[in-house]
ROMI-124322 format. One line per field, with one value per residue (C-alpha): residue number from 1; residue in three letters; x, y, z. Coordinates in steps of 0.2 Angstrom, whole numbers, padded with zeros to 4 digits. Layout:
# residues N
num	[NUM_...]
residu	[ALA_...]
east	[X_...]
north	[Y_...]
up	[Z_...]
This chain:
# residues 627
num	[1_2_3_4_5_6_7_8_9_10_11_12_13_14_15_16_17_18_19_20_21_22_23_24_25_26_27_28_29_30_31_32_33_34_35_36_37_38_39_40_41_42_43_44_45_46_47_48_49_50_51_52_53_54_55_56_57_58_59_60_61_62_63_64_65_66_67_68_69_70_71_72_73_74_75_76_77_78_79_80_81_82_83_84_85_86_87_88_89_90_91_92_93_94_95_96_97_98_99_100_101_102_103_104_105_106_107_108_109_110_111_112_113_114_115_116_117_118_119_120_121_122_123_124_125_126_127_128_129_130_131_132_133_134_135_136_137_138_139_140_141_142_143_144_145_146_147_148_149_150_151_152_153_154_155_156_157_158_159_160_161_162_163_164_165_166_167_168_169_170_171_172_173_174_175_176_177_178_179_180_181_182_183_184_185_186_187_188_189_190_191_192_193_194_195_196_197_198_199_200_201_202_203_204_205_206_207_208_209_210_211_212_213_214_215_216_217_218_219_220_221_222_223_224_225_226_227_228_229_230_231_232_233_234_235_236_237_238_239_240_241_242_243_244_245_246_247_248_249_250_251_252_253_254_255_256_257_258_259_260_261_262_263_264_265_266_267_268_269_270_271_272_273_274_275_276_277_278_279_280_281_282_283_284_285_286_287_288_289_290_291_292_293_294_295_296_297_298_299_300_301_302_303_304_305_306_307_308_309_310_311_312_313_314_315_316_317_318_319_320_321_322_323_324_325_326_327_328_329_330_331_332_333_334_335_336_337_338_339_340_341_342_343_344_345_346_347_348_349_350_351_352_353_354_355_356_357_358_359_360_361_362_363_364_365_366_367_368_369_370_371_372_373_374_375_376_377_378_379_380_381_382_383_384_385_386_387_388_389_390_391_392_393_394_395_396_397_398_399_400_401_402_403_404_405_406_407_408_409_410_411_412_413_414_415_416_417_418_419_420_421_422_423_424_425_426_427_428_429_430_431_432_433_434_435_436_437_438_439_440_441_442_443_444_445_446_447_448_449_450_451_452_453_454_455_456_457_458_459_460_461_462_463_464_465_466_467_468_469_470_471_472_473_474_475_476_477_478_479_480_481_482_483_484_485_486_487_488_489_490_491_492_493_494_495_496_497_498_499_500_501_502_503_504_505_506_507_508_509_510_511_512_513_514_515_516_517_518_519_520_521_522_523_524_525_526_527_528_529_530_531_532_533_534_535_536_537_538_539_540_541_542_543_544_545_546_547_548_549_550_551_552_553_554_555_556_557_558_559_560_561_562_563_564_565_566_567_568_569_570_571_572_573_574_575_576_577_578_579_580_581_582_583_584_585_586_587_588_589_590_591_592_593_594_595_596_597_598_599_600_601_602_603_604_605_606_607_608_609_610_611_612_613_614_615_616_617_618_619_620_621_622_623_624_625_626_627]
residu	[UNK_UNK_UNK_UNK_UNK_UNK_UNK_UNK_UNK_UNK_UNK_UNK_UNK_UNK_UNK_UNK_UNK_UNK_UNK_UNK_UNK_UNK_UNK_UNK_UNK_UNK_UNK_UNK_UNK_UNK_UNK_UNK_UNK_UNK_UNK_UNK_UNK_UNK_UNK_UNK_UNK_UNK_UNK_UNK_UNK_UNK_UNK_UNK_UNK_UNK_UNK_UNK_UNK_UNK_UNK_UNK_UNK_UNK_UNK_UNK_UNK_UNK_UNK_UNK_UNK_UNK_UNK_UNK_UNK_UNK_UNK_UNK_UNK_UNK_UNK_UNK_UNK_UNK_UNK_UNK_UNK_UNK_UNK_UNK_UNK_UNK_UNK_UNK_UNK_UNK_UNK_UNK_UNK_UNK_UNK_UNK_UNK_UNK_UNK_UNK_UNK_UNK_UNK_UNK_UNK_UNK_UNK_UNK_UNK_UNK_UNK_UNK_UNK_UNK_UNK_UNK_UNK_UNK_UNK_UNK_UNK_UNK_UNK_UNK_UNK_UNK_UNK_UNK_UNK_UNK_UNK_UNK_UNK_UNK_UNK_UNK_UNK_UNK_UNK_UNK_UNK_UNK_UNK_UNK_UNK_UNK_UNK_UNK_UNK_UNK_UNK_UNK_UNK_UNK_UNK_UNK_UNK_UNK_UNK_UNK_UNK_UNK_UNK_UNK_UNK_UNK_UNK_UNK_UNK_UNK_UNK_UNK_UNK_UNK_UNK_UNK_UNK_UNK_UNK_UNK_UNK_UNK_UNK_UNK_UNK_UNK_UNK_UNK_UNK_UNK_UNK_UNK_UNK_UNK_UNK_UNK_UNK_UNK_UNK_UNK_UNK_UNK_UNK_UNK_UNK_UNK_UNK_UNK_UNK_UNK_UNK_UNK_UNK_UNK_UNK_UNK_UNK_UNK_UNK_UNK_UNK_UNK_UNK_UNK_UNK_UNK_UNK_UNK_UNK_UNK_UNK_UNK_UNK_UNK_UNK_UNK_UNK_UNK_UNK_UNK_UNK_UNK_UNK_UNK_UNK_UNK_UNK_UNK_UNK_UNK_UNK_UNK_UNK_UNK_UNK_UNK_UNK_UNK_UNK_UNK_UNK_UNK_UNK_UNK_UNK_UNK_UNK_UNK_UNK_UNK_UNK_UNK_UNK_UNK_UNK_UNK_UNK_UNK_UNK_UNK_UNK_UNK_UNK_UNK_UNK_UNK_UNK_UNK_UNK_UNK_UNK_UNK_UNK_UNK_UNK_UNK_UNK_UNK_UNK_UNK_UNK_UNK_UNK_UNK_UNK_UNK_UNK_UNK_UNK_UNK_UNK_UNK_UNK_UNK_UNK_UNK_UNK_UNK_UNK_UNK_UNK_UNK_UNK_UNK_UNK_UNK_UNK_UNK_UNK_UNK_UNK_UNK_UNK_UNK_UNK_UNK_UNK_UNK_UNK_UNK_UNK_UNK_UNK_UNK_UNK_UNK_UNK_UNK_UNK_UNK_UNK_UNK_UNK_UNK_UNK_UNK_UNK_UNK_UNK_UNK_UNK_UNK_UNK_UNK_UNK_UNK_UNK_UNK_UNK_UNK_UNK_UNK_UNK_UNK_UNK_UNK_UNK_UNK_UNK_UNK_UNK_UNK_UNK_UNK_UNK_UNK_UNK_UNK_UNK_UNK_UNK_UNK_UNK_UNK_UNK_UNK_UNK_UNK_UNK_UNK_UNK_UNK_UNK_UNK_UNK_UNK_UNK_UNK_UNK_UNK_UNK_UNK_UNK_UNK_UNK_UNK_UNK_UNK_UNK_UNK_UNK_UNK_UNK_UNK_UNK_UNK_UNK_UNK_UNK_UNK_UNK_UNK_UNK_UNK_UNK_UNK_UNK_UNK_UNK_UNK_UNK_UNK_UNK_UNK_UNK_UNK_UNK_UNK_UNK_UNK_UNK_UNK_UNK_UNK_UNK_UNK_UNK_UNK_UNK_UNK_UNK_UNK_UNK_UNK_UNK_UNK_UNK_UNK_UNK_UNK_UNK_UNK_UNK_UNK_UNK_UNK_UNK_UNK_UNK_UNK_UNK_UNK_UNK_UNK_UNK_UNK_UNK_UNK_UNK_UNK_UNK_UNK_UNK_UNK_UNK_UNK_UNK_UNK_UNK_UNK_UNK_UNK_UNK_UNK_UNK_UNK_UNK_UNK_UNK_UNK_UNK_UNK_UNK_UNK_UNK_UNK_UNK_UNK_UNK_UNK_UNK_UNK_UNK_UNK_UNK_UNK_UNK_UNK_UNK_UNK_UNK_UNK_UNK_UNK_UNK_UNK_UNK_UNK_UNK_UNK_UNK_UNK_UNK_UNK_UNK_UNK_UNK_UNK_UNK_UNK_UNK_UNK_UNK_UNK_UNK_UNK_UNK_UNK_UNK_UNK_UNK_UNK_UNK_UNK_UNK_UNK_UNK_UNK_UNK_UNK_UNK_UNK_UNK_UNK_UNK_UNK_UNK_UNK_UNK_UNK_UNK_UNK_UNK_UNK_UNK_UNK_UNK_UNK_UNK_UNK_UNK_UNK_UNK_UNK_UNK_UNK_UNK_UNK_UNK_UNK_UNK_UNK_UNK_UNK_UNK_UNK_UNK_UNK_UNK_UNK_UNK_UNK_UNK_UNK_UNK_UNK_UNK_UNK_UNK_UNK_UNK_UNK_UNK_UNK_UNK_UNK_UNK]
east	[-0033_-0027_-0018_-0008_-0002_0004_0015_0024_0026_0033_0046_0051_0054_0068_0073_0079_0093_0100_0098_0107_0122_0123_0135_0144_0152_0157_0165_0174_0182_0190_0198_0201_0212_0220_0225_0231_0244_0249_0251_0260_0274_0274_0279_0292_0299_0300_0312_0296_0298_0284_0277_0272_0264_0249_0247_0245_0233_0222_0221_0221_0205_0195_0198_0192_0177_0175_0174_0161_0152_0152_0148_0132_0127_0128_0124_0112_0094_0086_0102_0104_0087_0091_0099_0084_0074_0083_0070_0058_0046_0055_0038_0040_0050_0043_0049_0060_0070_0069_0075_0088_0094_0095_0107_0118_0121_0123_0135_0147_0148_0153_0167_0173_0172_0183_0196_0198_0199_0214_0222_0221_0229_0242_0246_0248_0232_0224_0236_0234_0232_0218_0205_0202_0193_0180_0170_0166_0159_0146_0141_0139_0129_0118_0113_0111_0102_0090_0097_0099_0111_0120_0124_0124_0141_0146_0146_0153_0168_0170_0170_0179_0193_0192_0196_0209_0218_0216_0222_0238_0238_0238_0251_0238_0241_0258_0261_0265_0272_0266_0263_0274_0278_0293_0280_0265_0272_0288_0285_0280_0262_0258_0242_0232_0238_0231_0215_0211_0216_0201_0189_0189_0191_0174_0165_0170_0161_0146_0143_0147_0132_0121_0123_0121_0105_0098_0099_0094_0080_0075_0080_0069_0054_0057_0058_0039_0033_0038_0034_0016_0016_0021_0009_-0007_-0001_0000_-0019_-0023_-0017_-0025_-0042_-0039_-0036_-0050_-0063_-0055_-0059_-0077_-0082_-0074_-0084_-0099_-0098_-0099_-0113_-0130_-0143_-0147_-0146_-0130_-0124_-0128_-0122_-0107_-0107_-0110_-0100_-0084_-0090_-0090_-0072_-0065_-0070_-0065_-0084_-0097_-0112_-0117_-0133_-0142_-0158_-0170_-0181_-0199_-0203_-0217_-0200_-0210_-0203_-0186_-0182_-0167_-0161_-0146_-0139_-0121_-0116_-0134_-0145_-0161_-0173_-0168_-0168_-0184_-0191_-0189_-0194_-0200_-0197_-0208_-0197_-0209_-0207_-0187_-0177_-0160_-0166_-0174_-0160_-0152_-0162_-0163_-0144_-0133_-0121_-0125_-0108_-0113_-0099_-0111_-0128_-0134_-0128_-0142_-0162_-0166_-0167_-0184_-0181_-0165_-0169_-0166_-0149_-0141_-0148_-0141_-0122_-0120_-0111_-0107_-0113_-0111_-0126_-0123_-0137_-0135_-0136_-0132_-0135_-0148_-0156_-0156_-0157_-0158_-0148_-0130_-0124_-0110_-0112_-0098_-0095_-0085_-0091_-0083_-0074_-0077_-0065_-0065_-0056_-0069_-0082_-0076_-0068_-0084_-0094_-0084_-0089_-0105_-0103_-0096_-0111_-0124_-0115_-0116_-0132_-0138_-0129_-0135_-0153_-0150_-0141_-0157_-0170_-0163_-0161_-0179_-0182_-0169_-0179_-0197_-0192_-0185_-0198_-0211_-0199_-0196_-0216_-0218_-0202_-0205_-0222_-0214_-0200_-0214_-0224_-0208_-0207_-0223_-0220_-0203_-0208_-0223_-0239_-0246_-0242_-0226_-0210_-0202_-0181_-0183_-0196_-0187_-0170_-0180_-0188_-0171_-0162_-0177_-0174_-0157_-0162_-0173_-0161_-0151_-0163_-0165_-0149_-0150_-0165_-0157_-0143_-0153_-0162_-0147_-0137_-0153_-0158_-0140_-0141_-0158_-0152_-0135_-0139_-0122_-0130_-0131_-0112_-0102_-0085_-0083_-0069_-0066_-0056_-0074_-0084_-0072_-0070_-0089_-0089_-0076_-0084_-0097_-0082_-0074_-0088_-0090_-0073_-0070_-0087_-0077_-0061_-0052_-0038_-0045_-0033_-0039_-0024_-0031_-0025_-0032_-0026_-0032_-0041_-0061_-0066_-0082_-0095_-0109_-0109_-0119_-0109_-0094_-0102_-0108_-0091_-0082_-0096_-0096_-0075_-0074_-0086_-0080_-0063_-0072_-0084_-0070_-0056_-0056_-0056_-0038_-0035_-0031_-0042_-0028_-0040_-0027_-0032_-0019_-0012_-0007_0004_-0002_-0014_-0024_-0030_-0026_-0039_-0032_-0042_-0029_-0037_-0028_-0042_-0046_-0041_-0046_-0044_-0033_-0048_-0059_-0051_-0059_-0076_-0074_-0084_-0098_-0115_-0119_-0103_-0093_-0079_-0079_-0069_-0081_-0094_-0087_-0082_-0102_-0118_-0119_-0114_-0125_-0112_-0117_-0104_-0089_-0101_-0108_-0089_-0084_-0100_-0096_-0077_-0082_-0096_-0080_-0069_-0059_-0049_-0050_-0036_-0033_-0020_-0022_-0015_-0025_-0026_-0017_-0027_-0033_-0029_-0040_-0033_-0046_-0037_-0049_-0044_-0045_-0050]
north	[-0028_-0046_-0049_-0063_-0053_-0038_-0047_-0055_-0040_-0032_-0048_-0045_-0028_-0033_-0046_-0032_-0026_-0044_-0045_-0029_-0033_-0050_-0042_-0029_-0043_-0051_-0033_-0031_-0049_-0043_-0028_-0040_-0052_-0037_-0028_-0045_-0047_-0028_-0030_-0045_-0036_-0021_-0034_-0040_-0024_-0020_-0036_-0046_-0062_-0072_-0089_-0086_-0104_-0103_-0085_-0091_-0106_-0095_-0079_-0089_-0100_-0083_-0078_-0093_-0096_-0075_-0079_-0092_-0083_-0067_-0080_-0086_-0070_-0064_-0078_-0090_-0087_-0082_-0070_-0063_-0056_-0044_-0032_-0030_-0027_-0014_0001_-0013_-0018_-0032_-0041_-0046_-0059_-0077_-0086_-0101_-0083_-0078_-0094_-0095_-0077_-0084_-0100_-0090_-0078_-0094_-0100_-0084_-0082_-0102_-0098_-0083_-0092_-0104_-0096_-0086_-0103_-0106_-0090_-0090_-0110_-0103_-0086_-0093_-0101_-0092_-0080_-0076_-0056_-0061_-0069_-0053_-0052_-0067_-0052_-0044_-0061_-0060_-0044_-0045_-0060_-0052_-0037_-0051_-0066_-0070_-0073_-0090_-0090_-0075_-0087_-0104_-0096_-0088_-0105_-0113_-0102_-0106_-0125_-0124_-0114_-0124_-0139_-0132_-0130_-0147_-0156_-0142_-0147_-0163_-0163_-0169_-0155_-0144_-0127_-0113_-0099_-0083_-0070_-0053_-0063_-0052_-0037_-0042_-0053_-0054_-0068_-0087_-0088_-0104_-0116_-0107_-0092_-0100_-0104_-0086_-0078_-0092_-0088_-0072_-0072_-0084_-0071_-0055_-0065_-0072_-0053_-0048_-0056_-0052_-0037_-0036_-0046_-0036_-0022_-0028_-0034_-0015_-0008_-0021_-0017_0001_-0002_-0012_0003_0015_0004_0001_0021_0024_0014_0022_0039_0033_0024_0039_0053_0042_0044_0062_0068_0057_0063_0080_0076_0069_0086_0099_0090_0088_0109_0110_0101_0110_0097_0087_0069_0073_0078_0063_0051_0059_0056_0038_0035_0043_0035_0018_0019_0028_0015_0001_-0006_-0016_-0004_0015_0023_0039_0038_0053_0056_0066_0079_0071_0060_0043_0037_0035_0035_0030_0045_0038_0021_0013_-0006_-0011_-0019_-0010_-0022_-0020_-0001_-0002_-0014_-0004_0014_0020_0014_0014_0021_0015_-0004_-0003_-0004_0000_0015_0022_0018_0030_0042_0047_0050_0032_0025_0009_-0005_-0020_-0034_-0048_-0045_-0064_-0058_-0047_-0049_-0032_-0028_-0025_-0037_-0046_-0062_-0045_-0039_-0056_-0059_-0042_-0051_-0038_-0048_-0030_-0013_0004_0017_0035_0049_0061_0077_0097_0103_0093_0090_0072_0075_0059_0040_0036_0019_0007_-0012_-0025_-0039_-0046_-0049_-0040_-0029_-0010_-0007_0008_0020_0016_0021_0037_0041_0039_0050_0063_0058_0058_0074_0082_0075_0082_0101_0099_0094_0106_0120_0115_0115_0135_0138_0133_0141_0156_0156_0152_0166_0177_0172_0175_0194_0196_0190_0201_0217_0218_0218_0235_0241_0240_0249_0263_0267_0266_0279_0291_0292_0295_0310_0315_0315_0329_0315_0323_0340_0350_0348_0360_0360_0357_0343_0336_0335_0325_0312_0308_0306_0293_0284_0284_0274_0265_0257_0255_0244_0236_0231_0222_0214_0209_0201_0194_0184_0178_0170_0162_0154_0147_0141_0134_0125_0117_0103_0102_0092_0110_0113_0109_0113_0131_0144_0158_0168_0168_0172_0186_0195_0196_0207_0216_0230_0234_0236_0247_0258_0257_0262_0277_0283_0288_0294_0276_0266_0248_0234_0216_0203_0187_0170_0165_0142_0141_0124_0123_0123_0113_0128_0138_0153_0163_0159_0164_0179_0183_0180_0193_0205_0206_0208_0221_0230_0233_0238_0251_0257_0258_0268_0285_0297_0292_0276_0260_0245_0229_0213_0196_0180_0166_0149_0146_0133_0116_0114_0130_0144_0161_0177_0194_0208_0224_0243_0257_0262_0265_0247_0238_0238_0224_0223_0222_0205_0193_0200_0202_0186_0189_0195_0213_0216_0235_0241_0259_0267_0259_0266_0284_0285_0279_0274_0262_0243_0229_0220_0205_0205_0195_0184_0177_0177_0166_0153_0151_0150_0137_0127_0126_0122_0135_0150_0169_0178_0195_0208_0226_0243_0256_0270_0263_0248_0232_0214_0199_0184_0168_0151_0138_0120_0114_0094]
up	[-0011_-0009_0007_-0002_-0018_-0007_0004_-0011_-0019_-0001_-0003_-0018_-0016_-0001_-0013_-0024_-0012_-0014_-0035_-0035_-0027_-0032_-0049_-0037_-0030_-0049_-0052_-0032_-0035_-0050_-0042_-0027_-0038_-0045_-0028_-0022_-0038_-0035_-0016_-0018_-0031_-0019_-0005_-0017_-0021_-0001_0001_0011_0004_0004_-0003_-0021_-0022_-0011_-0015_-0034_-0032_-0019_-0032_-0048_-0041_-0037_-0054_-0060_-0051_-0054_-0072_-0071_-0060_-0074_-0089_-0080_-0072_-0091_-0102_-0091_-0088_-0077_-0071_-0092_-0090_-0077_-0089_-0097_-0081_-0073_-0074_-0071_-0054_-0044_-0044_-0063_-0054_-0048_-0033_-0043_-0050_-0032_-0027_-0039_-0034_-0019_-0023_-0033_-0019_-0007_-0020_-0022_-0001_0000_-0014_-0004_0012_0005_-0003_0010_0021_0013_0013_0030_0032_0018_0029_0048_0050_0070_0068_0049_0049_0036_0049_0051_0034_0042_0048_0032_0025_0039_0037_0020_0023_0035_0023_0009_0016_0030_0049_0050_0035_0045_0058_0050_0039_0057_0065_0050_0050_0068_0064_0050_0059_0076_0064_0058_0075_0081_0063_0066_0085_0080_0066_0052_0041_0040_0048_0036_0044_0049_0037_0046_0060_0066_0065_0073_0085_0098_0106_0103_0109_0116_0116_0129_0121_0103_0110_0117_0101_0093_0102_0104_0083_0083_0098_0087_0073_0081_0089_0073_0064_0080_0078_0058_0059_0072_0064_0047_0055_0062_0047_0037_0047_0045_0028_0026_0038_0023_0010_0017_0019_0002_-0004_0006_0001_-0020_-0016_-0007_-0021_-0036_-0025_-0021_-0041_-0046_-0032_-0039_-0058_-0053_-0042_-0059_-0069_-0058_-0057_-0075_-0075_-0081_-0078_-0063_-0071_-0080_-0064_-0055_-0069_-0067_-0049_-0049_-0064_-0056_-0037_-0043_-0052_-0036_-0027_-0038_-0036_-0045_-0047_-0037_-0037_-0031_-0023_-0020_-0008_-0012_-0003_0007_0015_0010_-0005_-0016_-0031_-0042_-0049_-0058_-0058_-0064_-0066_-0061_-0074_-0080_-0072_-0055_-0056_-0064_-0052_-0036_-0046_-0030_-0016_0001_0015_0029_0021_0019_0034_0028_0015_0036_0046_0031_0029_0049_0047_0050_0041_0033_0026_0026_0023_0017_0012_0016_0035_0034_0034_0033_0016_0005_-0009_-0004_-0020_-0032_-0023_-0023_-0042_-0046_-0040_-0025_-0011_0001_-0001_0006_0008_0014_0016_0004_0017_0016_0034_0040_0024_0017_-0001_-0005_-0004_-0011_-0012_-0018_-0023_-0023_-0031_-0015_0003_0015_0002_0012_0027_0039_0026_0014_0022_0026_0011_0002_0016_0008_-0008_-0004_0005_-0010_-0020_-0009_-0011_-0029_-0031_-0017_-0028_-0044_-0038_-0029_-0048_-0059_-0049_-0048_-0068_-0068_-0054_-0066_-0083_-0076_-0070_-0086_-0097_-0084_-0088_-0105_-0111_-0098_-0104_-0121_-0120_-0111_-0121_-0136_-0127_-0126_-0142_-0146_-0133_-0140_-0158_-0154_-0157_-0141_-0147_-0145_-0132_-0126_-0123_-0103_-0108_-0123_-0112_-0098_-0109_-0116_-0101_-0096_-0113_-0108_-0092_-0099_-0113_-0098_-0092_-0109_-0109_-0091_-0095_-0112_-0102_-0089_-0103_-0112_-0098_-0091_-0106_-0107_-0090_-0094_-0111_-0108_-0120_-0129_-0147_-0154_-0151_-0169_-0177_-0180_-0183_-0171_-0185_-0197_-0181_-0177_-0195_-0199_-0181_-0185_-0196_-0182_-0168_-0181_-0182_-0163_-0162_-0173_-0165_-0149_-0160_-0154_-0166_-0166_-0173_-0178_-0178_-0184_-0191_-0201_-0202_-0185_-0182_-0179_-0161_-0153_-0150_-0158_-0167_-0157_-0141_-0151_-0156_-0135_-0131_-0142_-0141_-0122_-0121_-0135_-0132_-0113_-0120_-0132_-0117_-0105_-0116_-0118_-0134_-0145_-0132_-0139_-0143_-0150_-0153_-0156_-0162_-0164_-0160_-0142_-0135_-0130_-0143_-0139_-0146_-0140_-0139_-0133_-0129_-0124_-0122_-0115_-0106_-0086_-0082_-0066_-0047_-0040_-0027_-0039_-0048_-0036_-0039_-0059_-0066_-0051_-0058_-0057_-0050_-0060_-0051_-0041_-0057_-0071_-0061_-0061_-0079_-0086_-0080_-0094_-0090_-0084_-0072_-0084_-0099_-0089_-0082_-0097_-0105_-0090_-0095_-0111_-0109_-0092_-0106_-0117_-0107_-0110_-0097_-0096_-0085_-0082_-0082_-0077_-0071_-0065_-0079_-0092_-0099_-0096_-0104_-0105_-0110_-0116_-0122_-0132_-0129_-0149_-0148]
């Protein structure tokens, strides 16, 4: 950020205080005037009689000079515009505004100053009880303007008032008499008397606009402390929910290059950089290669396509675990093709190690168009990023081999599987020669087992090859409500197989959403299914499908079957995982359904939740996000 932009815009967000209060003091002067009349006929009223003629010429000019003031504050630019501007930054302003901000509040203190001058000579002069009212003036001016205005109106005030002693002393201008003589004062005060009362007047005001300034001053820095505060914490909450975006979509992430586009994509406009790049290393720890790349051209990525560790300083230093910010790269004669990076337009760079434990994964880096652009916060803030990367990538990697590790064992079960359960039938069908009872009821039960494992395996295949195929270009517009009817028939048979009552709610204008049908059809299978499995004889099986709020559609799955632990909710979506009650109530169940529900829901970008009560049914809640 530019030194010089930021500390205008600090000035002109003090400047703001002094706009603000510039048509307060239009509006106080008319109640002012106002007072002054009433007073004045109260006076009369009371029997204080009191010179009508200064008090005329002294009110009537504030209300004149109010009015202009008003008609310019309203009607003359730049002062019209700040109507308009009220819910607007102060920076929109330029200094000749500032400036002229700035005159008109000089302007408006010299008119006050000098009515009030000659309220004062009009009322008694040093012992006027309205010299008092001096010490507002400089107050004011102190919380309005900078300190040497403070004190050039407090010295000013005590010229213009040691002045008017001597021209009195000295008989050039005519004493008017004391305002309330008889009651503020029993005696006739002499010179020495007169010239105590002054100065202490002029001490009080002077100490006065000390004291004003002085604090103002505190306050002010108080206020650029906050100010400068506020401003780290709004950089640093923009960078913390964009980090947060960039890890939430990194973690739906199925393939390692999307992954890593999305990282340096999302790095680069964090950072507010040129160009970022990942780098990873091989497993012989010789070479790197780019791996993704953002903001740099094709010919320098494709230039450097692997890159010899032993012949590239910087890329060693990184690899054995330092930090690497460089403010200018023609500082530095380290690099392995520095004609190439300056050719590229990068002027400062940042390179962290991509590392999980003690691991170096790889290279991450970030290239600016400016020298000396990356300070200490930078650097750590991208360490984090890069932190965050390496986990990503790290878990991603652990994620598709065990879906390779997953599809293999499946792929190696189901052949033997099949053979066996081909052979049971040949057995329980009498090929072989006749069964008896105790025989028959054996080979069913190890039919039973073995569909059991059927249907793991079955599971096992499905998710990993969803993990293993996350290309999204098959995805289309479909409707849930068509996907849903054409199942309908075979939960209904499902249903009145176990004596349940299964109802279907569905609406049927609801928008197309971005999926396929046979993750639809995975979806729905897995959650009713569940509730028909998991609800007893003459339970309850309710199935709705409707438009939510927010531009969502909403899935409800309700049974009044055994429901679920509130133990068990954490564990719900984790593979293999069936509560203690499923458990008891059937053998049957894989520990894969919910799993797969989550994937698909997670792929669209959609949520489940879950509300249950132990024995009297469970309800599972899915929302669609419609684009």
């Amino acid at each position: 950020m530019q030194p010089g932009y930021e500390l205008v815009k600090e000035q002109l967000f003090f400047r703001k205080e002094l706009i603000e209060r510039l048509p307060w003091l239009i509006r106080l002067r008319w109640i002012i005037v106002a007072a002054g009349f009433a007073g004045y006929g109260a006076l009369c009223l009371f029997g204080q009689n009191l010179p009508p003629f200064p008090i005329a010429i002294v009110f009537s000019a504030i209300l004149l000079y109010n009015l202009l003031f008003h008609l310019v504050w309203k009607y003359i630019p730049p002062f019209k515009l700040q109507s308009v501007r009220q819910s607007d930054d102060a920076p929109r302003l330029c200094d000749r505004e500032i400036r002229a901000f700035t005159l008109f509040a000089h302007t408006q203190i010299s008119a006050d100053l000098l009515a009030l001058c000659a309220a004062v000579y009009y009322s008694g002069g040093i012992y006027s009880p309205l010299v008092h009212f001096f010490i507002f003036h400089i107050i004011l001016t102190g919380i309005l303007l900078p300190p040497v205005s403070c004190y050039l109106y407090g010295i000013l005030v005590f010229l213009v008032m040691g002045g008017l002693l001597l021209f009195q002393q000295w008989s050039l201008v005519p004493i008017y008499p004391i305002w309330f003589q008889d009651a503020l004062f029993s005696n006739k005060s002499g010179l020495n008397e007169i010239i105590i009362r002054y100065l202490t007047l002029m001490t009080v005001i002077l100490v006065t606009a000390f004291l004003v300034t002085t604090i103002k001053l505190s306050l002010r820095t108080k206020g650029r402390e906050l100010l400068h505060l506020s401003k780290a914490l709004d950089e640093s909450n923009t960078k913390l929910t964009a980090l947060y975006e960039m890890v939430r979509e990194m973690g739906l992430c199925s393939e390692q290059k999307a992954l890593m586009d999305s990282a340096t994509r999302h790095a680069a406009g964090i950072m507010g950089v040129k160009a970022c790049s990942i780098k990873l290393i091989d497993e012989q720890q010789k070479t790197l290669r780019f791996a993704s790349a953002y903001g740099l051209s094709e010919d320098y990525t494709k230039s450097k396509d692997c890159i010899d560790i032993t012949k590239s300083p910087i890329n060693r230093k990184i690899i054995e675990g330092s930090v690497s910010a460089i403010g200018n790269i023609e500082e530095r004669d380290y690099f392995q093709y520095p004609e190439d990076i300056r050719k590229e337009g990068i002027a400062s760079m940042i390179c962290l190690p991509l590392r999980v434990d003690k691991m170096v994964l790889g290279v991450f880096c970030v290239y600016s168009k400016t020298a000396h652009y990356f300070g200490d916060s930078d650097v750590r803030f991208f360490a984090l990023m890069a932190d965050l990367t390496a986990l990503e990538i790290e878990k991603l990697n652990t994620q598709l081999n065990r879906t390779w590790f997953l599809q293999k064992v499946a792929h190696q079960l189901r052949s033997p599987l099949h053979a066996v359960v081909g052979l049971l039938k040949i057995l329980k069908n009498g090929y072989l020669g006749a069964i008896n009872a105790r025989q028959e009821e054996i080979l069913l039960r190890c039919e039973k087992r073995l569909e059991m494992s059927d249907s793991l395996v079955s599971d096992l295949l499905r998710l990993s090859i969803r993990r293993s195929s996350p290309n999204r270009d098959d995805m289309h517009q479909v409707y849930l409500q068509k996907v849903l009817r054409s199942l309908s028939g075979f939960f209904e048979a499902q249903a009145r197989e176990k004596s349940l009552y299964i109802e279907f709610q569905i609406d049927d204008t609801l928008p197309a959403v971005t999926a396929t049908e046979r993750m639809l059809d995975d979806l729905f299978s897995n959650l009713i299914s569940n509730a028909i499995k998991y609800t007893p004889p003459e339970g309850r099986v309710a199935i709705r499908l409707e438009r939510g709020e927010e531009n969502r559609i909403l899935l409800e799955v309700t049974d009044t079957g055994i429901g679920i632990p509130e133990d068990a909710f954490s564990k719900l979506f984790t593979e293999f995982f069936r509560a203690e009650n499923a458990k008891s109530y059937t053998e049957a169940g894989t520990g894969l359904g919910l799993v797969i529900v989550k994937e698909i829901l997670d792929r669209l970008k959609g949520t489940v939740s879950v509300n249950s009560i132990p024995g009297k049914g469970a309800t599972f809640t899915c929302r669609f996000h419609v684009r």
